[in-house]
N, C-alpha and C positions, 0 to 999 in steps of 0.2 A: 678118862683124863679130864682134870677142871681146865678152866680159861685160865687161871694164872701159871699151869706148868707148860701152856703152848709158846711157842717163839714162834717170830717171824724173824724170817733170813732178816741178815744186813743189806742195807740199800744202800746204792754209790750213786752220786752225782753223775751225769754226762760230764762232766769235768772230771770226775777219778777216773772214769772208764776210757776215757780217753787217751788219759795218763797211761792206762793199763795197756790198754792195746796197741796205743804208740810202742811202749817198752817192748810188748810183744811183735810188732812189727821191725824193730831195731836189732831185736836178737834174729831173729829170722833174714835178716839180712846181713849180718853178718856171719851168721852158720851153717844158715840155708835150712834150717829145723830146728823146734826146743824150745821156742819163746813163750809157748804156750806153757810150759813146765817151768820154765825162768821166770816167769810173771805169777803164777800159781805160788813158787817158795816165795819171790820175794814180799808181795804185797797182800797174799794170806787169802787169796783170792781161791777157790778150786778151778782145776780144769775143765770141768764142765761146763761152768758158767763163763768162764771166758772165750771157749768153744760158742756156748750158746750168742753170746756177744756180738763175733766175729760173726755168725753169721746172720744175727739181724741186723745186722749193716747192709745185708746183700751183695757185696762184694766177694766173689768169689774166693776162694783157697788159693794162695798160690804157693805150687807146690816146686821145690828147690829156693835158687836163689830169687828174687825178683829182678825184673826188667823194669831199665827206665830209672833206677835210683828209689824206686819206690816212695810215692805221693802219697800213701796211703796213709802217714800218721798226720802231715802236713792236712789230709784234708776229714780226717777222724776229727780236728782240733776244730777246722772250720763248720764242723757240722755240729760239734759243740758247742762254740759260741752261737752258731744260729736257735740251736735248742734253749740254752738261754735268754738268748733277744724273744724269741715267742715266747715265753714265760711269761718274760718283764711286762711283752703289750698283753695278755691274756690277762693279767692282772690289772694293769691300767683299763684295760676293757670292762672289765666285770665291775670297776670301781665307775665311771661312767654312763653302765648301765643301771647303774643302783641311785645315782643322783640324775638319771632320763629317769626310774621309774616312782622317784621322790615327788621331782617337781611335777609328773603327770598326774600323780595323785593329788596333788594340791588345785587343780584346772577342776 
């Protein structure tokens, strides 16, 4: 095979997968199963990878209906935006290490 006929999967944001696994969290609690096959047709996503998803979040399977009202897409979103906000300072990080290693070199 050459390098132009390889592909790389599609890559989603912490923001789309969030999306994703909220929706999948929503169906699951209102059927008690399936949101993993409801999120798979609608957002074109496989079940594998939304499988894989769910469980590197480390938050267990919950299997039937959920207890409690279920937190879980409320705090998928906040663990989102944290993933974002470390982005944004890893960036402004790397941009002030590169003008700490400008002005060192000028000493």
């Amino acid at each position: 095979m050459s390098k132009s006929s390889k592909s790389k999967g599609k890559r989603y944001t912490a923001k789309q997968k969030a999306q994703i696994l909220a929706y999948v969290d929503k169906i699951n609690a209102q059927k008690g199963r399936g949101g993993i096959t409801a999120a798979a047709s609608r957002f074109g996503v496989t079940p594998l990878t939304i499988s894989n998803w769910i469980k590197a979040t480390g938050i267990p399977a919950v299997r039937g209906r959920p207890r409690g009202g279920g937190n879980f897409a409320a705090n998928l979103r906040q663990l989102a935006d944290l993933h974002e906000n470390i982005s944004k300072k890893e960036t402004e990080l790397a941009k002030l290490r590169r003008e700490y290693a400008a002005l060192k070199k000028k000493l």
